[in-house]
C-alpha positions as CSV (number, residue, x, y, z in Angstrom):
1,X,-45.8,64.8,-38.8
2,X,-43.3,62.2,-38.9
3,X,-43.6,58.9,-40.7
4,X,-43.7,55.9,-38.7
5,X,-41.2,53.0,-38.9
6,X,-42.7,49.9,-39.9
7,X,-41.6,47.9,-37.5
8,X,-43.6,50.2,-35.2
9,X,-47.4,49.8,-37.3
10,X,-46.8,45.9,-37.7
11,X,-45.9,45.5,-33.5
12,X,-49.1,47.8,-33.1
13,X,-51.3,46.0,-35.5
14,X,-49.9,42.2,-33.9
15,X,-51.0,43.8,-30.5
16,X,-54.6,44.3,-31.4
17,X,-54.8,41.0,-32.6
18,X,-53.9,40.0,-29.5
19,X,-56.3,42.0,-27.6
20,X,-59.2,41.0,-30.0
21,X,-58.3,37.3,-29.2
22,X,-58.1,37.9,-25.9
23,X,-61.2,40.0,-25.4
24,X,-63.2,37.4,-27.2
25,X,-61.6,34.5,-24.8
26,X,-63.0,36.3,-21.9
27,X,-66.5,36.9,-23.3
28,X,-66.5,33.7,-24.3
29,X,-66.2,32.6,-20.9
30,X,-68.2,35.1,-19.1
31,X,-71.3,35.2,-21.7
32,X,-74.1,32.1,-21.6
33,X,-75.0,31.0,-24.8
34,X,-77.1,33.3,-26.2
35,X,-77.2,35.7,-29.4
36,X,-75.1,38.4,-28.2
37,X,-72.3,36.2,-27.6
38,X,-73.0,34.3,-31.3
39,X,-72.6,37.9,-32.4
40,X,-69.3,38.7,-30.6
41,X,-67.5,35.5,-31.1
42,X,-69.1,33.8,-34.8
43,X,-66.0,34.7,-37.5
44,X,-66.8,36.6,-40.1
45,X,-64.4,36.3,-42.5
46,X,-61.9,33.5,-42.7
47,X,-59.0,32.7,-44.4
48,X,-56.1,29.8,-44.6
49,X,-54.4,27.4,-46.3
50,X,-53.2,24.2,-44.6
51,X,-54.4,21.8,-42.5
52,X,-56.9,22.8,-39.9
53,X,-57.2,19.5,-38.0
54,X,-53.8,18.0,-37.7
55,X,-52.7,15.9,-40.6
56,X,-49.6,16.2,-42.2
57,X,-49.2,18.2,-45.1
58,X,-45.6,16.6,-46.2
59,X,-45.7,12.9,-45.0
60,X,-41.9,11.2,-45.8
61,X,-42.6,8.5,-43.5
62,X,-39.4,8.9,-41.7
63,X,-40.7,13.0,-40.7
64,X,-44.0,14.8,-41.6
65,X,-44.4,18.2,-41.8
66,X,-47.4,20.5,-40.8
67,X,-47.8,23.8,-41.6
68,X,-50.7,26.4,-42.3
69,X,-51.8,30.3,-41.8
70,X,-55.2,30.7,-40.6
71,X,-56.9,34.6,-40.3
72,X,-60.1,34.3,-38.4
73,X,-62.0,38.1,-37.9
74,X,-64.6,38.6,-35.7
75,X,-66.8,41.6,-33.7
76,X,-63.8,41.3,-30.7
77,X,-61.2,41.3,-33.4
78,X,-62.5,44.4,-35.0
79,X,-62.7,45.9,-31.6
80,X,-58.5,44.5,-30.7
81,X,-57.9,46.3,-34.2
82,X,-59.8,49.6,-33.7
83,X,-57.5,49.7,-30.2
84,X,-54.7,49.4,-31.8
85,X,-55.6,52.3,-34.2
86,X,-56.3,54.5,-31.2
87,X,-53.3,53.6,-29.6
88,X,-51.3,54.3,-32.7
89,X,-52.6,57.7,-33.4
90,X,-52.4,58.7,-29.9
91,X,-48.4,58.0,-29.3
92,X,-46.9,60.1,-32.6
C-alpha cells in the first residue's frame, strides 16, 4: 500500500467540509422547524478566536484589520467528513 501525499488527505478532508456545509444548507432549507432538523444543523463543538460579529480586531484609525478562524461541527459535518473518508479509502 502506498502512502498518500499530503496534499492529497488535506484536499480530501477540505472537500468533506464542504459537503457537510453544503448538505446542512440544504436541509436547512428543506426541513420545517422541528427537532430533527435542531439535531442535524445545532453545532456541537465550536471553536475560534476572533471576532464573530464584525468589529475590528486591529483599529489604526487610518485601516482596521479583521481577522478570525472559526470551526463549527455538526451531524451534517460528521456526515461531509465520514464522505470524505469513504472517498479516500476507495481511490488508493
Amino acid at each position: 500500500m502506498a502512502k498518500r501525499d499530503f496534499k492529497l488527505i488535506v484536499l480530501g478532508i477540505l472537500c468533506g467540509a464542504m459537503i457537510g456545509t453544503l448538505l446542512g444548507n440544504v436541509l436547512m432549507f428543506l426541513l420545517p422547524e422541528s427537532a430533527v432538523r435542531d439535531f442535524f444543523l445545532t453545532s456541537i463543538f465550536e471553536f475560534g478566536f476572533g471576532s464573530l460579529d464584525g468589529t475590528p480586531i486591529i483599529d489604526l484609525e487610518m485601516f482596521a484589520i479583521n481577522f478570525g478562524v472559526f470551526l463549527r461541527f455538526n451531524v451534517c459535518s460528521i456526515i461531509g467528513f465520514s464522505v470524505a473518508y469513504y472517498l479516500l479509502k476507495y481511490f488508493r
